[in-house]
N, C-alpha and C positions, 0 to 999 in steps of 0.2 A: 758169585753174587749176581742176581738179574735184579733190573732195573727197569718194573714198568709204570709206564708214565702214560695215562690213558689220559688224550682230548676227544671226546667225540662227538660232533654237532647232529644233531636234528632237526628238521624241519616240519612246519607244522600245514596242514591245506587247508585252507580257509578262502570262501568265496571263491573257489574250484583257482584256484593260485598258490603253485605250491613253495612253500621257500626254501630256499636251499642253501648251503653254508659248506665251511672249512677251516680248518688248522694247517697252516704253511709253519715251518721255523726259521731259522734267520743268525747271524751273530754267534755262528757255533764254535767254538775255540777248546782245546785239550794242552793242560800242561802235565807236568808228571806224577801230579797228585790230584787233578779236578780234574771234571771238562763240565761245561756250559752251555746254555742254547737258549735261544728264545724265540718263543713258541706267538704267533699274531690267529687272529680270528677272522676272517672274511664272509660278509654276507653276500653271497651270489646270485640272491634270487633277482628278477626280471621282472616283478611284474610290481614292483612298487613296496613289495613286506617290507615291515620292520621286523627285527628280531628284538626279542626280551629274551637271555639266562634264564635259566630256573633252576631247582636244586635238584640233587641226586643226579650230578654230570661229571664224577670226575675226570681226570686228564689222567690216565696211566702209560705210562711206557717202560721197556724191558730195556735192557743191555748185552751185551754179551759177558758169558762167564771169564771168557779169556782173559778179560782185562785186569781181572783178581790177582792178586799174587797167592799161594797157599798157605795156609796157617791160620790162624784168629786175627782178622781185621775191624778196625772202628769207620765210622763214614758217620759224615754231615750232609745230607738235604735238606737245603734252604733256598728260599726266594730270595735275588739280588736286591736289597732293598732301592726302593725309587726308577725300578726300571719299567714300571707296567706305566699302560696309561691309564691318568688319573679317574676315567670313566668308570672303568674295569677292573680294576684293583679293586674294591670295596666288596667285588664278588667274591673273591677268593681270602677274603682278609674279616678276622673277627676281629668285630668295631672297626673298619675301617686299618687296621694295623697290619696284624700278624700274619701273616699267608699260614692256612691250614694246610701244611708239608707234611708228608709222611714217606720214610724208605723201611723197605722189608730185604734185611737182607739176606735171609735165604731162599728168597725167589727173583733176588734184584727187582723191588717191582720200585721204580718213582711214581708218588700221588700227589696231586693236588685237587682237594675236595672245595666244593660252594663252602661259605659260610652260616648263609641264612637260608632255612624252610624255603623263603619266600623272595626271590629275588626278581620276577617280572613283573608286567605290566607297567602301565605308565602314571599306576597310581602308588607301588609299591615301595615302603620305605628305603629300600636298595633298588637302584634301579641302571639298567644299562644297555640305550636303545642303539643298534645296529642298525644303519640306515643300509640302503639297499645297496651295492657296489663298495661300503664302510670296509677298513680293516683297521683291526684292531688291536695294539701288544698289548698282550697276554702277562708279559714278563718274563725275566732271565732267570734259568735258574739252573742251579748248582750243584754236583757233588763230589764231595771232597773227601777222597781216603785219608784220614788222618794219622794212623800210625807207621805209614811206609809210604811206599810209591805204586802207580797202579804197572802193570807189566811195559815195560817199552816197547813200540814197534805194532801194541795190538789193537785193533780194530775195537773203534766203541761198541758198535754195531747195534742201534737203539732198532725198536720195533714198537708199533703200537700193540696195543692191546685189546681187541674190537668188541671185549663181551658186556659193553657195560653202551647206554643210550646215552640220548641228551636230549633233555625236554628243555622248550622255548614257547614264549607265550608269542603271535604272531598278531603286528597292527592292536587293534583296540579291544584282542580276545580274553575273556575270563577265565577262560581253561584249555589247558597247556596238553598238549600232546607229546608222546615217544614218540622217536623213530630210530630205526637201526641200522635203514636203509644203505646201501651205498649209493642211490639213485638221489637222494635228499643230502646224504651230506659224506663230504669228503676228508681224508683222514691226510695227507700231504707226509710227500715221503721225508724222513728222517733226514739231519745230515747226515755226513762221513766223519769223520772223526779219527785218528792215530794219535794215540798215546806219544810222545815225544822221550827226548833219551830223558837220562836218571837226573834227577837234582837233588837236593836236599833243601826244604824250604825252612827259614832262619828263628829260631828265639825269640820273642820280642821283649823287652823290660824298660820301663823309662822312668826317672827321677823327674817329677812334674815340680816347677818353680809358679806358685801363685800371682798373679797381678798384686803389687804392692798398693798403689792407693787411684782411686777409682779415674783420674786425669791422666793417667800414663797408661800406655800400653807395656807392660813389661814383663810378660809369665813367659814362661820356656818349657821346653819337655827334651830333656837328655834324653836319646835313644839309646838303648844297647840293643843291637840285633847280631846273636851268635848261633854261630857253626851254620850260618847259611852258603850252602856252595850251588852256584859258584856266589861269589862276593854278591851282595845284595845290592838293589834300587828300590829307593822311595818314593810313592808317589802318596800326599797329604791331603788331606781336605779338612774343611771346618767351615765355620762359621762367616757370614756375609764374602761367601763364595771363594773363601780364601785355599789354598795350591801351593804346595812345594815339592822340591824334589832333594832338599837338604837331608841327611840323618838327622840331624839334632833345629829344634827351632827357638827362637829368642821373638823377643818385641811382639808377643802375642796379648791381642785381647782376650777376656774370660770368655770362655764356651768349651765347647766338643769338637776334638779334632783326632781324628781318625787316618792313620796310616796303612797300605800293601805294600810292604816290604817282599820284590820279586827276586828269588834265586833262580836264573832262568826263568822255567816257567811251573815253578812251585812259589807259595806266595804262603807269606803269610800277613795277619790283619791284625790291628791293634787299636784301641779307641780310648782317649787320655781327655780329663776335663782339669782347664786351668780354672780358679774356683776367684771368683770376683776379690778385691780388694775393697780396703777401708774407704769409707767416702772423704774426700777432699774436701777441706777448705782453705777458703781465703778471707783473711783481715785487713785491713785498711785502717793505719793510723798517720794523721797531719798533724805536725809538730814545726811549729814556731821557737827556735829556743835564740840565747845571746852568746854568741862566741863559738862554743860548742855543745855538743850534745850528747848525752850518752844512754845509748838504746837499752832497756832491762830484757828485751829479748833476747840480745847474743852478746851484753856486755862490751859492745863497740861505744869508742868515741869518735863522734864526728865532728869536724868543723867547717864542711861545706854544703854547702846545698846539695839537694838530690836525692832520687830516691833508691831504697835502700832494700833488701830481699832478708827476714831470713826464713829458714824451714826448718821443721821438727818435726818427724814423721809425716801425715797427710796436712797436715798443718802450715800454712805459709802468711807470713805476716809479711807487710810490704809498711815500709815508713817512707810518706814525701815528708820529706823535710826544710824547710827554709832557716839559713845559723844568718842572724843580723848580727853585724859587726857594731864592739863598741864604741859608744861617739870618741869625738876627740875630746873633748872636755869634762875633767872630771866630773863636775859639777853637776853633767846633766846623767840620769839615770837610766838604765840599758831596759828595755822590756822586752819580756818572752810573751808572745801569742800564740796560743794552738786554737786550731778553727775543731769542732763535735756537732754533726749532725747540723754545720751552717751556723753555729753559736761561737761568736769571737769572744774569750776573755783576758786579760793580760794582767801582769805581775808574774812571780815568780809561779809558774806551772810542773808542773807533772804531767805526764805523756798522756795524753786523751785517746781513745781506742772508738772507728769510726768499724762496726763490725759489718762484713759483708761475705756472708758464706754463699760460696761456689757452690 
């Protein structure tokens, strides 16, 4: 399998100044079924340019055969999502999304292509200016043999791929020049790269528990992660920047949370959505009674003051209650008050309901 992954910058002369650029990489890492890298942009030129992208640039690089194991293999090339900078991503990503990824793997070639026709200038819907001395990431990215493991011990051995240009609008220019040059723009040598020993990256399966009513935090996601060897680690993310490194999670609010479950340095990923709960409320009832009192919410009687809780599913009703004890003489008559919306009336009452939804 080769793996080419062509970046190649260009630079454009304008007002006898000519600009000049580069691709460095960065963040390079290999487990026993991926390796990674991330690839920054630098503009070199001296004499003040700015650079603008444009289209028809892709980024190709090759790999070495070796690291193939032999027989029928599957593989994933993709972009790490959230790893570019947010300038520059928009280049390589339709509608601002997806990174245009391509692998060919009977030539190992990795691509990543522009998205839009039209991507310079400083009037253009996509746009992403390279100040002079700027560098820029590119973004991480990935490929993952998914049915085995890639050979241990072997050398990634990336190489650019030099047959392809890269046009760039230069300063405040309406038309965009090639160049192929190596005098204008520099291609930055590859990592190094070794496959690491064998792992086997794990299963993932999870029983997702929903937020039950919209006031509590309380959804979960059971993990199962099997036949990962050696024994796995989690590492979790989600929602208002939330992190763990538990297998299984509890007291979760609703959203997207996403796990890399590492065996060694084979990994596998998993993305589980806790799904919102019923909306809450809350009731408010004041109750004046004589002697005692007995709630039709939950069938209690009471005979003292205080307030009193109950719940039924997302529903919670709260009773303050006031018990007037009665007189000492028969004679004189016991009255019940309950106060509604600030309205005092007395005699023999029924529970008044003051509603106030949460």
């Amino acid at each position: 399998m080769v793996i080419l992954f062509v970046l190649m910058f260009t630079s454009v002369t304008q007002m006898f100044a000519t600009a000049t650029g580069g691709y460095t990489f960065s963040n390079c890492t290999a487990g026993a079924n991926y390796f990674e890298f991330q690839l920054n942009l630098t503009n070199t030129s001296t004499a003040g340019e700015v650079l603008y992208l444009n289209t028809a640039s892709p980024i190709r690089i090759n790999h070495a055969a070796g690291i193939i194991p032999a027989g029928t293999n599957t593989f994933t090339w993709a972009y790490v999502p959230g790893s570019a900078d947010a300038s520059i991503s928009p280049l390589y990503a339709t509608l601002g999304t997806t990174y245009n990824v391509s692998y060919t793997a009977s030539s190992r070639l990795m691509q990543v292509t522009h998205a839009s026709a039209v991507l310079g200038t400083s009037t253009a819907a996509v746009n992403c200016a390279i100040q002079p001395g700027a560098t820029l990431n590119c973004g991480k990215f990935r490929l993952t043999i998914t049915n085995t493991n890639f050979v241990a011990g072997a050398n990634v051995g990336m190489t650019w791929v030099t047959t392809s240009g890269f046009t760039a609008y230069v300063n405040t220019a309406t038309v965009t020049s090639n160049f192929n040059t190596t005098t204008t723009r520099t291609l930055g040598t590859p990592c190094s790269m070794t496959i690491p020993a064998s792992c086997t990256a794990p299963s993932l399966s999870a029983i997702v528990g929903n937020q039950s009513c919209s006031n509590v935090n309380d959804g979960s996601i059971n993990l199962t992660a099997s036949n990962g060897s050696p024994a796995p680690t989690f590492a979790w993310s989600g929602p208002n920047s939330f992190s763990a490194t538990t297998e299984d999670l509890s007291g979760l609010a609703p959203g997207s949370y996403t796990v890399i479950a590492s065996s060694g340095s084979c990994t596998a990923t998993g993305t589980y959505s806790v799904g919102a709960g019923a909306t809450a409320n809350t009731f408010t009832n004041s109750v004046t009674a004589c002697q005692s009192y007995t709630w039709s919410k939950n069938g209690q009687t009471y005979t003292q003051s205080g307030s009193y809780t109950s719940t039924s599913g997302c529903t919670t009703d709260i009773l303050n209650l006031t018990i007037n004890q009665a007189p000492a003489l028969p004679s004189l008559a016991c009255y019940e008050t309950a106060t509604f919306n600030n309205q005092t009336s007395q005699g023999d009452l029924q529970e008044h309901s003051h509603h106030n939804q949460a």
